[in-house]
C-alpha positions, 0 to 999 in steps of 0.5 A, a space after each residue: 500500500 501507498 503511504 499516501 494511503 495508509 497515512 489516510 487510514 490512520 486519520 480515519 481510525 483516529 476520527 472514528 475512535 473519537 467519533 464512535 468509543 469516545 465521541 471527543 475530539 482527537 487531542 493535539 498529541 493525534 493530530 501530531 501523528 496524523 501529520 507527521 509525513 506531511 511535515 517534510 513538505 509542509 515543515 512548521 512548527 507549531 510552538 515558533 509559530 507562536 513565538 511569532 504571534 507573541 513578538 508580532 503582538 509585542 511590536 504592534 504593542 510597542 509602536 502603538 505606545 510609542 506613538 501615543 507617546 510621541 503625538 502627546 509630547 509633540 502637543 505638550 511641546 506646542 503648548 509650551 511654545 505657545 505659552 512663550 509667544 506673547 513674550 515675543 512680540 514688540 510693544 508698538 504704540 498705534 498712531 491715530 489710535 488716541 483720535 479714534 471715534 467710537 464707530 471708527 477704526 484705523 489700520 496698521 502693521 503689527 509685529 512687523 510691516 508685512 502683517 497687516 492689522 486693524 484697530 477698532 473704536 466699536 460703538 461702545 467706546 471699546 477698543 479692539 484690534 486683529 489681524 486683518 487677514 480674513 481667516 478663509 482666503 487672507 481677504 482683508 477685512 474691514 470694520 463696518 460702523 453700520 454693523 458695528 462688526 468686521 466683514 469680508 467682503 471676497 466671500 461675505 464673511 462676518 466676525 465679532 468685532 468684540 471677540 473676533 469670533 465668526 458670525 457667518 459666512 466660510 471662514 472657518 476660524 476667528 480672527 487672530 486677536 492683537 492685544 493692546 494696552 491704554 497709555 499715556 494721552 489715551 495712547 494705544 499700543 500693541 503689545 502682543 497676540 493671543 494664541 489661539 488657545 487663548 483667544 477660543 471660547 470657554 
């Protein structure tokens, strides 16, 4: 007989066994028997195989976690940087700022002669000042005394003039608000930006 086939009798009589005496299935030391011949065409080995799995597990483990620990502290490096950022910025006083009429306001650069900025007197007699680049396509935006907010008018956006918060329209964020400071003579002066952390709602 063929040892292909004596090697299909010795799993039959195992099933069988398991089936008719002791209606359990064939424990693992069987199954090792029944496939003994087959092993030279097929080598494996089922303990390395899982030492295989256990070491593919512990690596998804472990760049898992060190992932985890990379992303939180790349955001705990942000908001240290960010904390250090109003420090950075100049004190610069804003001229016309002092002949402001509530309803009114003036432009200017702020922190250097690249970034264009606008200081508001709003109608309650408060000031504010932002960046003046529209937070959807950098569009500049104006204040509107009708209003009493600041527009944009490449794409009707809208924001707040007392908080630089969007009102309406696509921008998808405030305005980057300018922090200014009451001098001297009524003198205005900015004197920092709030990050955006800072600047978002509670």
């Amino acid at each position: 007989m063929s040892s292909n086939y004596l090697n299909e009798k010795t799993v039959d009589g195992i099933l069988a066994v398991d089936r008719d005496a002791t209606n359990e299935l064939s424990d693992e030391d069987n199954v090792r028997i029944a496939t003994a011949p087959y092993q030279a065409e097929f080598p494996y080995e089922r303990d390395e195989e899982a030492q295989v799995t256990r070491r593919e597990f512990c690596n998804f483990l472990f760049l898992t976690s060190s992932a985890l620990f990379l992303g939180s502290a790349g955001f705990a490096a942000k908001l240290a940087y960010n904390s250090t950022l109003e420090n950075q910025f100049p004190a610069l006083q804003i001229e016309g700022g002092a002949q402001l009429q509530p309803g009114s306001s003036v432009n200017f650069f702020y922190p250097d002669e690249n970034d264009t900025a606008i200081l508001i007197r709003a109608s309650d007699g408060r000031y504010y000042a932002y960046e003046q680049k529209c937070t959807h396509l950098t569009c500049p935006v104006y204040y509107s005394k009708t209003n009493d907010r600041l527009e944009c008018p490449c794409h009707e956006g809208g924001f707040d003039v007392h908080t630089g918060d969007v009102l309406y329209g696509p921008p998808p964020r405030p305005l980057g608000m300018i922090k200014i400071e009451m001098r001297d003579s009524g003198e205005v002066w900015a004197i920092g930006k709030k990050i955006e952390d800072e600047h978002a709602p509670a």
